[in-house]
N, C-alpha and C positions, 0 to 999 in steps of 0.2 A: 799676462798673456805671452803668448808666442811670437816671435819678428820671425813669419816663417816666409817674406817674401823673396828669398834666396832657394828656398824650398823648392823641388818641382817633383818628383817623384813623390806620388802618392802612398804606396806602401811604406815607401825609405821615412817620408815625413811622417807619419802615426807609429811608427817603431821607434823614431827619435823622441817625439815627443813625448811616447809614454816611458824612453828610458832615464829621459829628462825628471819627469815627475817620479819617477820611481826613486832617483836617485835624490829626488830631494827631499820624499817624503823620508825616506835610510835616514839621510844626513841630518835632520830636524830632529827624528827618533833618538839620533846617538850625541846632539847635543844637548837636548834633554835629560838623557841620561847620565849625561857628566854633569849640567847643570843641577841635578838632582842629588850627583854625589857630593858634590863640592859644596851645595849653598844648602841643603836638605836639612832638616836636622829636627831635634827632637824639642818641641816646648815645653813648658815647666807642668804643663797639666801631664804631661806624657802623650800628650797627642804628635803624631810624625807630620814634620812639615815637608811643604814640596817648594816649589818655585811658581813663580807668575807663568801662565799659560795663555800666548798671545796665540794665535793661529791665523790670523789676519795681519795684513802691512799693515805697520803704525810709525807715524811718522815723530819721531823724538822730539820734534821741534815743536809739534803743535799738540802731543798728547799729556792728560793731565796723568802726572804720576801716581797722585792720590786715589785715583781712580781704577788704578790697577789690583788685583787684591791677589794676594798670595795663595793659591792651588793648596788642598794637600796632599799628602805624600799618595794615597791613592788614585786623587785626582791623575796626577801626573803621571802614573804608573799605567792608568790606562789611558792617557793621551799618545807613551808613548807604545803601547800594543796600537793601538789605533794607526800611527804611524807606519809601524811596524809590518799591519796585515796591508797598509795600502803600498807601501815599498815594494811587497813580494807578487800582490796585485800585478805592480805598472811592469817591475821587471822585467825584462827576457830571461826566460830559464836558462838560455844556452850561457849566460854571463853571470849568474848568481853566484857560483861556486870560485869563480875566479876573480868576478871584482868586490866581494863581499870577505871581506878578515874571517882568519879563521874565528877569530874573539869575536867579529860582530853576528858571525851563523849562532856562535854558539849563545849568547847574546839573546838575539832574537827566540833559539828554543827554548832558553831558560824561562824570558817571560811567557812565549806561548802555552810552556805546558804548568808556570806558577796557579 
């Protein structure tokens, strides 16, 4: 949640907060996507592997590893479109162009029109 008790302007607060979530659902997208290039890989059946797909806080101290099961490579692919359409969702249009890399626009089109 949000500690919006500093907050007082109502408009100012729902433009923050959704540039906040906008910006995290981006940033969760393009970790995903590195997580997917780096640890991604292909298994001996020739099936494409992905990575574990948390989307909920989990706390490392008290969750079972064993329990986590590895995504596959499509899973993850559209976790992170998923991310992706809620990023441009929460946005402000007027900041997309400027706080968004040219690599991550381009990025994001690639999977939207894959």
């Amino acid at each position: 949640g949000y500690n919006t008790r500093y907050m007082v302007a109502e408009d100012s607060d729902l433009a923050l907060r959704n540039c906040l979530q906008g910006s995290a659902y981006g940033l969760r997208a393009w970790m995903y996507f590195d997580l997917l290039r780096v640890f991604g890989g292909k298994a001996e059946n020739g099936e494409l592997l992905g990575v574990p797909i948390l989307t909920e806080p989990t706390d490392p101290k008290t969750a079972d590893a064993s329990t986590i099961e590895r995504a596959t490579f499509d899973e993850c692919a559209e976790q992170i479109l998923k991310d992706c359409d809620s990023a441009y969702k929460y946005l402000p249009r007027n900041i997309l162009p400027s706080r968004i890399s040219r690599r991550g626009r381009l990025f994001m089109k690639s999977y939207k029109h894959h």
